[in-house]
C-alpha positions, 0 to 999 in steps of 0.5 A: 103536656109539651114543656110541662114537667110530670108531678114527682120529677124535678130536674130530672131526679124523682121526688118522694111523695111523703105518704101519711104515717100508716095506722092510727099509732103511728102519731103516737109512735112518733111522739114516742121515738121523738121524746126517747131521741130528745132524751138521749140526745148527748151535750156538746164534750162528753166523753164516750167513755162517760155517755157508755157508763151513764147509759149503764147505770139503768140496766145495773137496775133492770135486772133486779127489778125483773126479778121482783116482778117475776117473784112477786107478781107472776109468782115465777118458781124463783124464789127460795123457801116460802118467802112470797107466797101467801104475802099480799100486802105491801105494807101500804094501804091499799096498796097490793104487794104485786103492784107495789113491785112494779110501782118500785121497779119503775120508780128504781128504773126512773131514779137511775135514768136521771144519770143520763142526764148528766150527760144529756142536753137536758141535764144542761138546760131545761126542757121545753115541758118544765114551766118557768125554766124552759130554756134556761141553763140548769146550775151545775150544782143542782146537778151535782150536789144530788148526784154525789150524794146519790152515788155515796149513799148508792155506792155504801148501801150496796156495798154494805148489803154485799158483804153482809150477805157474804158473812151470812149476816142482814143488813141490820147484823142479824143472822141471815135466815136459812130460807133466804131468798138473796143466798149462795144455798141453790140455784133459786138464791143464786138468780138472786145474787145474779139479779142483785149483784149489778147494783153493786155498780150503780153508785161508783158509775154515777160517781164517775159520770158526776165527776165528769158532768162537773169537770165538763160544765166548770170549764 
């Protein structure tokens, strides 16, 4: 009608119509890409530097976890001698070794997403889903003093474990089987080594990105 302006135009300019998420996922992607903002979302003064090394340390993990699940799980060909196959237990009651692996490589992938939090909001304050705290400002040394700890015992195990095999030695000083699956022997041990060298780095980054998450909340 005359005078009336048509549903959509407002001053001239067309307004979308918001439309409802299509499919019955869609809410729960939603909910998904909001958690995954929220916890990456970056604090106020972090170094680039600093947010680049602390979203490193996940993938110094990946790669190790990948293979454990490949090797023991599917039974991938990856594996040097006869060091997976016919082995089913974990070791843990009830327990089978496949799911074992993967219950480990989330836990390792869980452990080494906690640097991101130094560098996060919520590694500042706690999030709105932790009762009691919600809100409140998180000490700077129930931040620091476990991630310094973490990185020493990280950057020295991983350390050790390297030059051990490099010497041909376990970690207990031991002579290293001919079979095994961590070695310089074939192109199946050095998938090993490849998926495994990463680790080297995961201490020394969360090292340097603790030092910059206290440096950050002293001043």
């Amino acid at each position: 009608m005359p005078g009336q302006q048509p549903a959509g135009i407002v001053g001239g300019m067309t307004t979308a119509t918001k439309t409802p998420a299509a499919g019955p996922g869609a809410p729960a992607a939603g909910r998904i890409r909001t958690a995954w903002v929220a916890a990456h979302a970056p604090a106020a003064g972090v170094p680039r530097w600093a947010k680049v090394a602390a979203y490193a340390v996940p993938f110094t993990v990946l790669p190790s976890s990948a293979w454990r699940i490949a090797a023991c799980t599917f039974h991938a060909p990856v594996v040097r001698g006869d060091v997976v196959s016919g082995v089913t237990s974990s070791g843990v009651p009830g327990v089978p070794l496949w799911l074992y692996v993967i219950l480990l490589s989330i836990a390792s992938e869980l452990l080494a997403f906690t640097a991101v939090g130094l560098v996060a909001t919520w590694g500042e304050v706690f999030p709105r889903w932790i009762p009691g705290l919600r809100g409140r400002r998180v000490p700077a040394l129930a931040a620091v003093v476990p991630a310094a700890l973490g990185a020493a015992v990280l950057t020295l195990l991983w350390t050790w474990m390297a030059v051990s095999m490099s010497l041909g030695l376990r970690i207990d000083g031991q002579p290293q089987a001919a079979a095994a699956p961590v070695s310089f022997g074939d192109w199946k041990g050095l998938v090993a080594v490849a998926a495994y060298a990463p680790l080297l780095l995961w201490g020394p980054l969360l090292g340097a990105v603790t030092i910059s998450y206290w440096k950050r909340r002293r001043g």
